[in-house]
C-alpha positions in Angstrom: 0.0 0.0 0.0 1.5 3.6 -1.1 1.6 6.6 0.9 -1.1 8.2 -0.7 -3.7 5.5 -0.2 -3.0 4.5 2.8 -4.1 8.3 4.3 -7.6 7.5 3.2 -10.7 7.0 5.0 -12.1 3.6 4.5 -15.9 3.3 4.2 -17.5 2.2 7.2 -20.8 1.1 5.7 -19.7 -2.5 5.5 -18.3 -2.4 8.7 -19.9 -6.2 9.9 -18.2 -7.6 7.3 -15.7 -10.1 7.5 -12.9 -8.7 5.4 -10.2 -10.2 7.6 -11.6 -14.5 7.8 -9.7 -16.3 10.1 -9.6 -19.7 11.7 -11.4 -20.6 9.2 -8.9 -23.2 7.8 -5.3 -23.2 6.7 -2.9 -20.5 7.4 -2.3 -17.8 5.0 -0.8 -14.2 4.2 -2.7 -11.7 2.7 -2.0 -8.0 2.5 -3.6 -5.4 4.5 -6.8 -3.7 3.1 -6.8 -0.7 5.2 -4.6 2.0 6.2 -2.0 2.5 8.6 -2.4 6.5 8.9 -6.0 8.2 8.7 -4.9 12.0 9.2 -5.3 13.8 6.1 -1.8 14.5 4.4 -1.6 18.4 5.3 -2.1 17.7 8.6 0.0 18.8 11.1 0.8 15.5 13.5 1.5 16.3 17.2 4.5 14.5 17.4 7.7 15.2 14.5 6.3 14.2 11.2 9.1 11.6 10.6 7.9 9.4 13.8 4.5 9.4 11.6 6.3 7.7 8.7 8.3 5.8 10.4 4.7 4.5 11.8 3.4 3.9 8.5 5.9 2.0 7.6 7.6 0.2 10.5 4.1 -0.5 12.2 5.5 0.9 15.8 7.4 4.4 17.0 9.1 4.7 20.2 8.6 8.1 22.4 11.1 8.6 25.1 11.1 11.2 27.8 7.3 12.0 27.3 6.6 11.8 31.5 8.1 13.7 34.3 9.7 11.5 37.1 7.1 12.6 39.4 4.5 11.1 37.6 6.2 8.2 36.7 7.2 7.4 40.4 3.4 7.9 40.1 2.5 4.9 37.8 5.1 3.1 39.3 2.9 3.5 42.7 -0.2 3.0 41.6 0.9 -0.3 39.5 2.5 -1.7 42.9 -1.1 -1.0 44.1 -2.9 -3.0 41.8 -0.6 -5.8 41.7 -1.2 -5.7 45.9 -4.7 -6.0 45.7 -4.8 -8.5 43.1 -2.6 -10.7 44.5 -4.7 -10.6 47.7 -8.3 -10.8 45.7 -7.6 -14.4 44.1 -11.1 -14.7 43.2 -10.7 -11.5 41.0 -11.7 -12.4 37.2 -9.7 -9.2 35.7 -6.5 -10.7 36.9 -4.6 -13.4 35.4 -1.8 -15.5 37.0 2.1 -17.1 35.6 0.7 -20.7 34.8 1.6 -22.6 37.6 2.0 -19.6 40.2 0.0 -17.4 41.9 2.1 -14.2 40.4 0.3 -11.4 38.5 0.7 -11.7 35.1 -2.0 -9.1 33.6 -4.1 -6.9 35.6 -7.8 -5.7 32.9 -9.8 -3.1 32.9 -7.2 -0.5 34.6 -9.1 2.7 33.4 -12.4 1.7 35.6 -10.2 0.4 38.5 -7.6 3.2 39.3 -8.2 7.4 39.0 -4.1 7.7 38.0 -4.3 5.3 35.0 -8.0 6.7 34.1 -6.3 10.3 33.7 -3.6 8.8 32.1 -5.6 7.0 29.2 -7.2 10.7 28.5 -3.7 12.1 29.1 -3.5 14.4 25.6 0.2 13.1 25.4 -1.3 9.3 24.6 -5.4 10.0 23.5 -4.2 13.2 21.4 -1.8 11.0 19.0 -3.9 8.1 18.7 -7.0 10.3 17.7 -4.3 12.0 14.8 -3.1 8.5 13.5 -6.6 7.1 13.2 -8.5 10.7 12.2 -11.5 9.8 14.5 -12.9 10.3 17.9 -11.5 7.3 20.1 -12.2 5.4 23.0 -10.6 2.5 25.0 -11.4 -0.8 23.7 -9.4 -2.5 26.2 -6.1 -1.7 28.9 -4.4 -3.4 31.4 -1.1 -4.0 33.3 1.3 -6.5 32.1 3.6 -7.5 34.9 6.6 -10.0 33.6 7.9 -11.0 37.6 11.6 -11.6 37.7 13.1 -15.8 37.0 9.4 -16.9 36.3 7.7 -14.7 33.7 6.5 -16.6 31.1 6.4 -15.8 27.2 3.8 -14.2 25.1 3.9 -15.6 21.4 4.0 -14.0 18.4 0.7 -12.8 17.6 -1.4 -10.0 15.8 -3.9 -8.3 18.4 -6.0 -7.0 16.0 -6.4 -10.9 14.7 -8.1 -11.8 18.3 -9.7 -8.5 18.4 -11.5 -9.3 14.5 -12.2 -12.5 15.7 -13.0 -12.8 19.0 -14.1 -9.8 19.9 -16.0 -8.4 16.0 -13.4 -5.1 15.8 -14.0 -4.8 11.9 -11.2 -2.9 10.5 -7.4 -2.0 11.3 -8.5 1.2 12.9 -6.9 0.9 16.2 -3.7 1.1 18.0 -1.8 0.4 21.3 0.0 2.3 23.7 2.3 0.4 25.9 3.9 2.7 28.5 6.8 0.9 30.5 6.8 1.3 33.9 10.2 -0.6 34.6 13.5 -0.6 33.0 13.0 -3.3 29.5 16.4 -4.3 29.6 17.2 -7.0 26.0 17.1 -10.0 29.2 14.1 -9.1 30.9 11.3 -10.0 28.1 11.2 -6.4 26.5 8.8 -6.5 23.5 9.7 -8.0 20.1 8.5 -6.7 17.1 8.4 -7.2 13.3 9.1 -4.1 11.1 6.4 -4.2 8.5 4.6 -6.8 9.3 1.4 -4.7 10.0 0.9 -4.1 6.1 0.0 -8.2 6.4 -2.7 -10.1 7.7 -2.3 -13.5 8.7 -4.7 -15.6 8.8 -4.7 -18.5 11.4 -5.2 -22.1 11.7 -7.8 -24.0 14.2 -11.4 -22.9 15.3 -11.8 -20.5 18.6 -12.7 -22.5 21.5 -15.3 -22.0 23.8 -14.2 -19.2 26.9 -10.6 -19.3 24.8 -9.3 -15.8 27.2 -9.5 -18.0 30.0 -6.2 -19.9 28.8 -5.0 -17.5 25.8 -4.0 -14.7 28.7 -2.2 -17.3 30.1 -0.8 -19.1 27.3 -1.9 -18.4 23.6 -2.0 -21.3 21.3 -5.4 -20.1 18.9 -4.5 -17.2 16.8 -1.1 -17.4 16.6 0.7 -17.2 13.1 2.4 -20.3 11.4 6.1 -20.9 11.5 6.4 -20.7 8.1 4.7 -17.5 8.3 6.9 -15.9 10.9 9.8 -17.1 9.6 9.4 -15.6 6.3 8.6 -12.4 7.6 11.6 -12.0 10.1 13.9 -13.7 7.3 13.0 -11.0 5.0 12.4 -7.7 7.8 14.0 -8.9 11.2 12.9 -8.0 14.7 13.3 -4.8 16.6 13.8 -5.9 20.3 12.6 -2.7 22.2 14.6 -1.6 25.0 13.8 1.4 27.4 13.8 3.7 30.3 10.6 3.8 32.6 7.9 6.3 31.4 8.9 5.7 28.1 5.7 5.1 25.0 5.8 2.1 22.5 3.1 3.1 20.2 2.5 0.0 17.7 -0.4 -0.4 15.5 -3.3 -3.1 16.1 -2.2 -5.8 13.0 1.7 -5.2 14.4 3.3 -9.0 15.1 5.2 -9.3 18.7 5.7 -10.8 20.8 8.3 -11.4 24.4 10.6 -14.0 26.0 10.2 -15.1 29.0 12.2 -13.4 31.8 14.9 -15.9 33.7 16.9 -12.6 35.5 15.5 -11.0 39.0 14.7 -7.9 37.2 10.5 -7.7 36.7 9.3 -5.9 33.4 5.8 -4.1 34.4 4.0 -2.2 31.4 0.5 -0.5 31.2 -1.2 -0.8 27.7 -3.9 1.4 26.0 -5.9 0.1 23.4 -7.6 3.2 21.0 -10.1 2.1 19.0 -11.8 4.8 16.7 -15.2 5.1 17.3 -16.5 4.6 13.8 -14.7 0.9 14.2 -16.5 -0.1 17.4 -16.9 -3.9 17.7 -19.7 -5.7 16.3 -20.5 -9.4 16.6 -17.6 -11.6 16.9 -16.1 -13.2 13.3 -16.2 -17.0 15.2 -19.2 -19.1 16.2 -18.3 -18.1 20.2 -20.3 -15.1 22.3 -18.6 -12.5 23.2 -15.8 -11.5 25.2 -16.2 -10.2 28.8 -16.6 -6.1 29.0 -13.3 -6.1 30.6 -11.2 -7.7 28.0 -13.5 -5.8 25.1 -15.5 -2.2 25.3 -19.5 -2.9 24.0 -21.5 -0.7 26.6 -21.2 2.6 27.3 -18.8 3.7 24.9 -18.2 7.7 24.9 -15.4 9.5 22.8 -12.4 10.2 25.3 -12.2 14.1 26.6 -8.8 15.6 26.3 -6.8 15.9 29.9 -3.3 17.1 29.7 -1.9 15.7 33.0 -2.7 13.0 35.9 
């Protein structure tokens, strides 16, 4: 997809259909039918215009030095907070354990649970970007707190959100993005996140059918909706992987269709990141693309949904 095209509005009146079919079948590759960057060309983007390209075509930016230490000692607070309470609420369905440990792995629904990340989500810094990139009101489609504790932090696998999210959850287009917004030190041995240059501007379509209450083991351990071998392999032959390493309070914006993935963390040093999920509102969810119901609220936005208001500090 050119420049030029892919800086145009898609039309939204066959938004329940299934352009992206998976798990329908065999694995296959098939470029992307929508764009990467909705802002009109002659826009003026809030961050330097060359981070926007590099979007477009790399599928991910990096934004360091976007939060004070104040309020990242802050998030930092507030995270050990969560991680706390969950740890003591074992009954708690928006928190998922290591398999095999009582650990937090990810804590959902962050922005209903906690004033701090709530302002943060609306923070203009994070909500102002993502409404530029995808030229429409937005609102959260999901967040939550990924905590990777230190010698027994397990792997997530290569994986395209936005293929869960079209299938599992009925987002119809590639009209979303994520902000990840590390909390700790991602040093290259602590499982920072992976990420394949590119691969965005190609959907994969995956094998196997979607089985019945799949989140309860995929946010432990994904094994439905994960590309093929042959698939990745092709892909990081022919663009590699950008291992992401950075300082706390640092942004890793990456579109939704944007393979990654992390290793598991061996060291004593824990990796704790807060994710965003923007979805524009024109691309709210519909009925899933699989023969399951739907996702819980926490995990996927259906009720409720209001256009973020514009905050410029937490």
């Amino acid at each position: 997809m050119n420049n030029t095209a892919s800086r145009h509005s898609i039309d939204q009146s066959h938004a329940v259909e299934d352009t992206y079919p998976s798990r329908k079948g065999l694995s296959s590759i098939t470029d992307r039918q929508d764009p990467v960057i909705y802002a009109p060309q002659n826009s003026t983007p809030p961050i330097d215009p060359s981070q926007i390209e590099q979007f477009e075509q790399q599928g991910f930016i990096v934004l360091d030095n976007i939060f004070s230490s104040a309020e990242i000692e802050a998030l930092q607070d507030e995270s050990a907070r969560l991680r706390s309470t969950a740890s003591n609420d074992e009954q708690s369905e928006k928190a998922y354990t290591e398999p095999g440990h009582h650990e937090v792995r990810s804590i959902f629904s962050l922005h209903e649970n906690s004033t701090v990340f709530k302002k943060l989500m609306m923070d203009e810094r994070l909500a102002g970007l993502a409404r530029y990139i995808l030229n429409d009101q937005v609102y959260i489609h999901q967040s939550r707190l990924n905590y990777k504790p230190g010698f027994i932090g397990k792997e997530f696998f290569w994986h395209s959100d936005f293929e869960t999210w079209h299938v599992e959850d009925g987002m119809p287009n590639m009209r979303a993005l994520s902000m990840s917004v590390t909390l700790t030190e991602n040093h290259t041995h602590n499982g920072p996140l992976m990420l394949i240059p590119g691969s965005h501007k190609k959907f994969i379509a995956c094998e196997g059918k979607t089985p019945r209450q799949h989140h309860l083991a995929s946010l432990k351990k994904q094994e439905y909706g994960v590309p093929s071998n042959e698939h990745l392999s092709m892909l990081v032959e022919k663009q590699g992987i950008t291992t992401v390493t950075s300082k706390p309070g640092s942004v890793i914006v990456f579109d939704c269709n944007t393979l990654h993935g992390s290793n598991g963390n061996i060291t004593p040093h824990p990796r704790a990141n807060v994710f965003f999920v923007y979805n524009a509102l024109s691309n709210k969810v519909a009925k899933p693309f699989c023969e399951q119901p739907p996702r819980p609220e926490y995990l996927c936005a259906r009720s409720n949904i209001k256009p973020l208001t514009s905050s410029r500090s937490f």
